[in-house]
Backbone as CSV, one residue per row, in Angstrom:
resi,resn,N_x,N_y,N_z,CA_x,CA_y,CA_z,C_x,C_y,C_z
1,UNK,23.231,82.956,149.647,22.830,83.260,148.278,24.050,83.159,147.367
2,UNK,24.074,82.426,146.268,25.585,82.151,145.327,24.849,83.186,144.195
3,UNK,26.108,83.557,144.123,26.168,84.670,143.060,27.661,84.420,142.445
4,UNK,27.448,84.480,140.675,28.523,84.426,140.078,28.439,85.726,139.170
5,UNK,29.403,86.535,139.334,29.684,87.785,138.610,30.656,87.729,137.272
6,UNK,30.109,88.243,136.472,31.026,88.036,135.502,31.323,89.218,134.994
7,UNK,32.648,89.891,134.345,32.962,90.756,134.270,34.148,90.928,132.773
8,UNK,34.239,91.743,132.070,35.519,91.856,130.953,35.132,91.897,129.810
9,UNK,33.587,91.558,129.276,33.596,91.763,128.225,33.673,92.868,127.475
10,UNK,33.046,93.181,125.970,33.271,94.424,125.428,33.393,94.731,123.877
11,UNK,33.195,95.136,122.806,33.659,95.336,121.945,35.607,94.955,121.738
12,UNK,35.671,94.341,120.581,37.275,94.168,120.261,37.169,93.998,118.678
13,UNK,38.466,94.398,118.295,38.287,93.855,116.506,39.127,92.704,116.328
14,UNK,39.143,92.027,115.629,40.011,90.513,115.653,41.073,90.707,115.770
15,UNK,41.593,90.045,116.220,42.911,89.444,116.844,43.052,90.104,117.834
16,UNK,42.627,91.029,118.253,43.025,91.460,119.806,42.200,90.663,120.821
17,UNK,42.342,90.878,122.122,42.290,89.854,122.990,41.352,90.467,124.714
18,UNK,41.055,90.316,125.182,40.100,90.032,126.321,40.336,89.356,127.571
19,UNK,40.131,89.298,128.759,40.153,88.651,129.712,38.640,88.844,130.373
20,UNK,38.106,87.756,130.845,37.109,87.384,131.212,37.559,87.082,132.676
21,UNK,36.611,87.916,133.848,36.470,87.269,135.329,35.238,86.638,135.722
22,UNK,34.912,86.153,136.484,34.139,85.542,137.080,34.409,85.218,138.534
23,UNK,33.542,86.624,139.554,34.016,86.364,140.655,32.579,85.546,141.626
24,UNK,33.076,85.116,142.313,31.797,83.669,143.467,32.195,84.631,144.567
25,UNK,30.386,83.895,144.865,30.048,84.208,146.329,28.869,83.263,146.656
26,UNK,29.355,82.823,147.873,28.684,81.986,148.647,28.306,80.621,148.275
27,UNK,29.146,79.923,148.068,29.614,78.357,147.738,31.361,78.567,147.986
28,UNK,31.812,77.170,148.313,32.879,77.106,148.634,34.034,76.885,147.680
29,UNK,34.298,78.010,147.034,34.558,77.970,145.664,35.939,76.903,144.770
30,UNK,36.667,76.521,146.217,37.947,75.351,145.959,36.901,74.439,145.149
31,UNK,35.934,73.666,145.749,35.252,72.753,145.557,34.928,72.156,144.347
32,UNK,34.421,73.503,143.859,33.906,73.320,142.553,34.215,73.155,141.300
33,UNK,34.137,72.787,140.089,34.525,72.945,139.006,33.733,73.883,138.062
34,UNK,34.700,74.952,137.756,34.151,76.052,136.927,33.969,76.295,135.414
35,UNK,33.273,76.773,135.110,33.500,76.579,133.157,33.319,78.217,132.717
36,UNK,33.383,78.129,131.239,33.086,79.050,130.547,32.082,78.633,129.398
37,UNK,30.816,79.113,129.101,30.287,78.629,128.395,30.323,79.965,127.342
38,UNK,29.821,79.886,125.955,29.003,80.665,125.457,27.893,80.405,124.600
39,UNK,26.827,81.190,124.145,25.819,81.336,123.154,25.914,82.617,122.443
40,UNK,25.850,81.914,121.034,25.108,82.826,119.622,24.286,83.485,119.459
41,UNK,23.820,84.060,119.127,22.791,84.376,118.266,22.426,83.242,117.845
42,UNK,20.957,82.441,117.671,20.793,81.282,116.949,21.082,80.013,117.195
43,UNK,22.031,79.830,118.234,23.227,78.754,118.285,23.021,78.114,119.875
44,UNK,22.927,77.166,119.982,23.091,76.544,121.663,24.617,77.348,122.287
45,UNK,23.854,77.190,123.492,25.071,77.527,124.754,26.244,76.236,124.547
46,UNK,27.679,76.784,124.447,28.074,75.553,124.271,29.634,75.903,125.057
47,UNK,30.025,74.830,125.595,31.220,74.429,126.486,32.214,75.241,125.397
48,UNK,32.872,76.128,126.654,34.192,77.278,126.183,35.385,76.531,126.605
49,UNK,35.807,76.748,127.597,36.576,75.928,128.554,35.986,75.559,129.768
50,UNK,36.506,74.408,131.055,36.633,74.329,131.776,38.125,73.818,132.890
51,UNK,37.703,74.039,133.925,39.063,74.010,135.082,38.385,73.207,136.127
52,UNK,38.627,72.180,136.622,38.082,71.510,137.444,39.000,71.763,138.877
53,UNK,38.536,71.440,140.032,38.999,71.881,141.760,40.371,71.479,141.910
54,UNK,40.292,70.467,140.945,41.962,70.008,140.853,42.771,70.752,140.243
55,UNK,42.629,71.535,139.187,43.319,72.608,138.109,43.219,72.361,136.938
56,UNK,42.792,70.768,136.407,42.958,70.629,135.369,41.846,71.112,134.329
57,UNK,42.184,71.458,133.223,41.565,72.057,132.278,41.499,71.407,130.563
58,UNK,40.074,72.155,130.246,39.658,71.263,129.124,39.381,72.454,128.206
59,UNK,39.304,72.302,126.876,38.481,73.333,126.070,38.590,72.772,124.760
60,UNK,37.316,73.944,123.886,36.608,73.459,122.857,37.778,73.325,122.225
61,UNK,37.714,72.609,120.942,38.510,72.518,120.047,38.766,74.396,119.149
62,UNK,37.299,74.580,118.644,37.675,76.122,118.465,38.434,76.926,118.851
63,UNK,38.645,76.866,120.539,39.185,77.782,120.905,40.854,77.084,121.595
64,UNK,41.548,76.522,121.538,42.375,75.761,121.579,43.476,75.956,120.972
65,UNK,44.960,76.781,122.226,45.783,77.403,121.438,45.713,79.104,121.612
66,UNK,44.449,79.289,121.857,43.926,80.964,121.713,43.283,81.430,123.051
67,UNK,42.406,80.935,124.253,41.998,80.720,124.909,42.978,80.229,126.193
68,UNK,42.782,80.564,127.586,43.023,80.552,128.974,42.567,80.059,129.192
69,UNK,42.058,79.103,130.769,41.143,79.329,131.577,41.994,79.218,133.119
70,UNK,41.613,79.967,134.342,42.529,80.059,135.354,41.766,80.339,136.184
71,UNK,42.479,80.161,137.345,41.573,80.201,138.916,42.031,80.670,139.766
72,UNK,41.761,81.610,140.763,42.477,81.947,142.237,41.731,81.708,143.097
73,UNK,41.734,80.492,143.554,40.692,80.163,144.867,40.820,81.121,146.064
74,UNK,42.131,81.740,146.108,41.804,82.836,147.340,41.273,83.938,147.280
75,UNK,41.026,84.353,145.398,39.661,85.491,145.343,38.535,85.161,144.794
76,UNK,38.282,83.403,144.971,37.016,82.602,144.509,36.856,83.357,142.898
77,UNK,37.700,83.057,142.389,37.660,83.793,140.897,38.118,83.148,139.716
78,UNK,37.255,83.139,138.888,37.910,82.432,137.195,37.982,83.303,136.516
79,UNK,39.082,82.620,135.523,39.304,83.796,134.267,39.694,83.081,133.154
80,UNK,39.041,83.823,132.107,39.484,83.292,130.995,39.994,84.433,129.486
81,UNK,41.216,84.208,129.729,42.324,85.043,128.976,41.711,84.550,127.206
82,UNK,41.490,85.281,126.680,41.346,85.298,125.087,41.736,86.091,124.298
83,UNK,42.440,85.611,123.413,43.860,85.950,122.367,43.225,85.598,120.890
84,UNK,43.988,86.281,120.471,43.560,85.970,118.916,41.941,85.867,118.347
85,UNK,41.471,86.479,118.695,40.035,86.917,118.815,38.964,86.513,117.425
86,UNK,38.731,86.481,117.117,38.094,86.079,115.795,36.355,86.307,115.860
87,UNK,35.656,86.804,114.696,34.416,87.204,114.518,33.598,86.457,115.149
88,UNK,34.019,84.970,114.866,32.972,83.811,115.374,33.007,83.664,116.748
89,UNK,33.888,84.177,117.617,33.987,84.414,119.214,32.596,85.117,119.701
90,UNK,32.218,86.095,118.791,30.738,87.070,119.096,29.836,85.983,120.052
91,UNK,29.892,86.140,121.305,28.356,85.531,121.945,28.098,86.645,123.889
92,UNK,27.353,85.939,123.861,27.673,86.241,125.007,28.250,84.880,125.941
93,UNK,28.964,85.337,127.066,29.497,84.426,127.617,29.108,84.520,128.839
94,UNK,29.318,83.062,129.449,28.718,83.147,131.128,29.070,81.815,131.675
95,UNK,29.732,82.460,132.675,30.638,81.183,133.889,29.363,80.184,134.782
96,UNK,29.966,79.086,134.761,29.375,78.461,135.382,29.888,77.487,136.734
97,UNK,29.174,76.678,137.753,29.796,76.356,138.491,29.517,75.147,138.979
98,UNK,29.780,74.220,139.368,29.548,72.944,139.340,29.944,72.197,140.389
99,UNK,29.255,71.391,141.434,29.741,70.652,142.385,29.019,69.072,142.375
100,UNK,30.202,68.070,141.833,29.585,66.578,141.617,28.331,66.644,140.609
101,UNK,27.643,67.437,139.711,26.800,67.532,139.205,25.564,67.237,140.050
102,UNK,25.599,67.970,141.273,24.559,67.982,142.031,23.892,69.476,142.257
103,UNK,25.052,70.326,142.116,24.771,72.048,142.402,25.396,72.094,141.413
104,UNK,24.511,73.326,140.745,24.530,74.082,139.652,24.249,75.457,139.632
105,UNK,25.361,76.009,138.969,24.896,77.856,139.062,25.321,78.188,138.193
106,UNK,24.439,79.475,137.944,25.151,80.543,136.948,24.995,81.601,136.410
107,UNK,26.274,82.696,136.208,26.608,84.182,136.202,25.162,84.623,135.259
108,UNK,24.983,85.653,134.874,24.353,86.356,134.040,24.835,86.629,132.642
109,UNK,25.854,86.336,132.817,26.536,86.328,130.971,27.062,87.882,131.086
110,UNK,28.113,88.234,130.255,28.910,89.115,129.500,29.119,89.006,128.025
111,UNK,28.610,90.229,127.377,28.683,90.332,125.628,30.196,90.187,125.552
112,UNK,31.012,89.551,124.367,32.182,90.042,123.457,31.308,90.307,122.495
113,UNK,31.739,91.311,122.075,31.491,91.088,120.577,33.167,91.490,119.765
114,UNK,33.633,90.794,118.572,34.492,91.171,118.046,34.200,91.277,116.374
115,UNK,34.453,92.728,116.524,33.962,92.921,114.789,35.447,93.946,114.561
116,UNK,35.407,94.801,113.104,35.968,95.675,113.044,34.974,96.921,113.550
């Protein structure tokens, strides 16, 4: 059974900052390539960052500069470090996991919200 846990969110007021986990179970988690997605209120789910099995990493233009994304394959775990926080960050967020675009999974989502 794959299960992706996600964990860190929370209330913040702007500019302070967050770390996001996302711990796996049961897929072989080197393998895969992991992301961060989020959704709005209103708004499609849309590509946060990603880290592919190799290490390399991609992210939105929004968040670029302000934003992490990182991996410890020996605690099958992603994270994504967020800095400089801003109102429009508000979604919920939720890791995803990816092998050849053949297997697909994913966490249950975690709220930020960042207001004053």
């Amino acid at each position: 059974q794959v299960q992706l846990v996600e964990s860190g969110g929370g209330l913040v007021q702007p500019g302070g900052s967050l770390r996001l986990s996302c711990a796996a179970s049961g897929i072989t988690f080197r393998f895969y390539d992991m992301g961060w997605y989020r959704q709005a209120p209103g708004k499609q789910r849309e590509l946060v960052a990603a880290i592919i099995s190799d290490g390399s990493t991609n992210y939105a233009d929004s968040v670029k500069g302000r934003f992490t994304i990182s991996r410890d394959n020996a605690k099958n775990t992603v994270y994504l470090q967020m800095n400089s926080l801003k109102p429009e960050d508000t979604a919920i967020y939720y890791c995803n996991a990816d092998f050849r675009r053949n297997r697909n999974y994913w966490g249950q989502g975690t709220q930020v919200t960042v207001s004053l």
